[in-house]
ZAMARGU-4260 file (C-alpha; in steps of 0.2 Angstrom, whole numbers, plus 5000, padded with zeros to 4 digits):
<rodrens>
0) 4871/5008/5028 | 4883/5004/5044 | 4899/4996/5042 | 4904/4982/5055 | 4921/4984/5057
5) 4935/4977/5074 | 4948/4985/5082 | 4958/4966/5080 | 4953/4958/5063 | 4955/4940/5064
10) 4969/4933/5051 | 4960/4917/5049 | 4945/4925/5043 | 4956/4931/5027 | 4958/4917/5019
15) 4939/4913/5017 | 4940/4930/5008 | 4938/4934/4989 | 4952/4942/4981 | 4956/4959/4977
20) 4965/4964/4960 | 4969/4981/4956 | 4960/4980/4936 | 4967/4996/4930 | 4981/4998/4918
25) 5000/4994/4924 | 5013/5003/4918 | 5031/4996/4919 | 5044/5011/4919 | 5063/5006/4916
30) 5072/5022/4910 | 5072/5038/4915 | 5062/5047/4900 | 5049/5036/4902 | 5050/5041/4921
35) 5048/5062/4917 | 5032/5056/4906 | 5025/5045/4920 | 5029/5059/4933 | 5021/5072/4924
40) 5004/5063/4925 | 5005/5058/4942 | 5008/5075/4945 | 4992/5080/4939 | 4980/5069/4950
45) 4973/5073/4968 | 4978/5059/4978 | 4990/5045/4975 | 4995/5028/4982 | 5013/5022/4986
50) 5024/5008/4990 | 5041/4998/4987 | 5047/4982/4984 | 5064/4975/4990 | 5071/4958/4983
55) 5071/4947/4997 | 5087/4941/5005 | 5087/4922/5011 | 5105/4923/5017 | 5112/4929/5032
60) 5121/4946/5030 | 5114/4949/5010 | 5104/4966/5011 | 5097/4973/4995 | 5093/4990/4990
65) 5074/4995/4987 | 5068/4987/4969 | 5053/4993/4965 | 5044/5011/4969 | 5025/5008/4963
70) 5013/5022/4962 | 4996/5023/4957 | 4982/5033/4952 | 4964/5026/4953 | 4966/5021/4935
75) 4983/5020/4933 | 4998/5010/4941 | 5016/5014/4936 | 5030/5003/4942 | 5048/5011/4944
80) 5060/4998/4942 | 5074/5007/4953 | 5086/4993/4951 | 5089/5001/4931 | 5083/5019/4934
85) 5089/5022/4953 | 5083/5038/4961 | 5084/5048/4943 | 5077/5067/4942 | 5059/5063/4939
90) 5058/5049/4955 | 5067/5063/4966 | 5054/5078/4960 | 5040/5067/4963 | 5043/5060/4979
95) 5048/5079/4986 | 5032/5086/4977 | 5021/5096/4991 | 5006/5096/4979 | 4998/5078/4977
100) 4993/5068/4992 | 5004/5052/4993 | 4996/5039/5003 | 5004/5023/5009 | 5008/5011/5023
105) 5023/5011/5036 | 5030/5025/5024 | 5045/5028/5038 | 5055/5013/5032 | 5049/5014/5013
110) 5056/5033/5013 | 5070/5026/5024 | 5076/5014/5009 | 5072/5025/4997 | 5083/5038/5004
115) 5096/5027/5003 | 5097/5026/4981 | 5098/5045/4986 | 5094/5058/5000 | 5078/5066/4996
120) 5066/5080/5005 | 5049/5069/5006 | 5034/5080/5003 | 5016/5079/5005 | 5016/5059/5013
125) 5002/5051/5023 | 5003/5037/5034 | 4989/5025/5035 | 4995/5015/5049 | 4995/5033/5060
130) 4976/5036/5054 | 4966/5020/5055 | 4965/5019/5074 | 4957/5038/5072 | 4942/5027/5068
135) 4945/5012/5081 | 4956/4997/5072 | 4973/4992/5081 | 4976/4983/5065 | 4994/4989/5058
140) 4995/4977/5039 | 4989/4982/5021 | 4980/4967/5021 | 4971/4965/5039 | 4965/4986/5037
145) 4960/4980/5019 | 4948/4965/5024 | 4942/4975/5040 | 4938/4988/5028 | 4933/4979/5014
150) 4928/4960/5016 | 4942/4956/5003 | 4959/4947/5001 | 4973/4957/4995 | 4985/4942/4992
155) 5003/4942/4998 | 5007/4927/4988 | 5022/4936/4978 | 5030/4945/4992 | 5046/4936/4993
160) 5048/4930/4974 | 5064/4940/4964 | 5060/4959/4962 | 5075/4962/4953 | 5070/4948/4939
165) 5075/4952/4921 | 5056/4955/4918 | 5044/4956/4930 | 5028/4942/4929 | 5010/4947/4927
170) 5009/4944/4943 | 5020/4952/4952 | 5016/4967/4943 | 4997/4965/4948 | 5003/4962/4967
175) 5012/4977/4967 | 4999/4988/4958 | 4987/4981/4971 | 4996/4986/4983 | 4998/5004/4978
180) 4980/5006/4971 | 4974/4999/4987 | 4981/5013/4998 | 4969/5027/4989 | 4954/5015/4993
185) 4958/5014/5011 | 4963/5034/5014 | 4945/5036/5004 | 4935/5025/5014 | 4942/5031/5029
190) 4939/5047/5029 | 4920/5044/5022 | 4919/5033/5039 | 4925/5047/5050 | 4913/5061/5039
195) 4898/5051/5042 | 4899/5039/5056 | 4891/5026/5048 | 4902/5012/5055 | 4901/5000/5070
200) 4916/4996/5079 | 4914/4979/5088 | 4931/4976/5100 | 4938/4960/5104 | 4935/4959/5119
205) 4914/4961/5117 | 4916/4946/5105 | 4927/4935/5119 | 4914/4942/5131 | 4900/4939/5121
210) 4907/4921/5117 | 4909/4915/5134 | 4891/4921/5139 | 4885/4910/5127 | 4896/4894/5131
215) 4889/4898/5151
</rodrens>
């Protein structure tokens, strides 16, 4: 069946979406033991999804370092909390591993604050904002290339909350899990898109087009 997708997807058509939850298991990491156990599974999947967290700065001049590394499988989510663990052994050999696929969004400034816990030789990374206009969409957010692709809402409601908390909430730990897990679906459905061209793209400017030949 063909796909409608845009080039632009409209952000007010997002909030009319249903919501998207990754619903596998979480898996919060805080020492470095747990790290090399987490590591060694991650290891042994195909493809992965990536991403950070930084706790957010509301004052002028106050920069924090990267909180959070989350990576997932399709199943499973683990959650580096990098403000106990920092860049230990087991984060360093996964994020220079040339084996396993990691997949993310904007991945130059994630690796950029990474690399600044410690300096790192980043292997095997794919950038989704660099592939998606392969297939036609201008569209550079997680969540605009998710509902274009999609029809859902990935919620950014916990973006600015305190990723440096003592513990993290249930929900911050599904935002950040979505995030990550999201990434896989995306790189997936993309490249099934560009196998089989079974996808429409409708451009912005057909729809102003199309809408001023109808108010004539």
């Amino acid at each position: 069946m063909e796909k409608l997708l845009y080039d632009k997807y409209e952000k007010a058509k997002i909030a009319s979406l249903p919501c998207v939850l990754f619903d596998g298991r979480i898996v919060v990491v805080v020492s470095e033991s747990e790290a090399a156990k987490a590591v060694d599974y991650l290891l042994s999947q195909d493809v992965l999804g990536i991403d950070t967290e930084t706790r957010p700065s509301f004052r002028r001049g106050t920069n924090y370092k990267v909180s959070l590394l989350q990576v997932s499988s399709r199943e499973v989510c683990f959650l580096f909390r990098l403000n106990h663990i920092k860049m230990c052994d087991p984060v360093k050999r996964l994020l220079e591993d040339e084996g396993v696929l990691k997949v993310g969004l904007s991945l130059h400034d994630d690796i950029a604050a990474l690399k600044k816990l410690r300096e790192f030789k980043p292997g095997n990374f794919f950038d989704l904002q660099k592939h998606v206009n392969e297939i036609g969409i201008e569209d550079l957010s997680l969540q605009k290339i998710y509902a274009n692709l999609f029809g859902q809402k990935i919620s950014k409601a916990q973006r600015l909350t305190n990723w440096e908390a003592d513990i993290l909430s249930d929900k911050q730990k599904g935002y950040a899990a979505t995030d990550a897990w999201s990434c896989i679906k995306i790189y997936e459905e993309l490249k099934r898109l560009e196998a089989t061209g079974e996808y429409k793209l409708i451009r912005h400017e057909d729809n102003v087009q199309e809408s001023i030949s109808k108010e004539g």
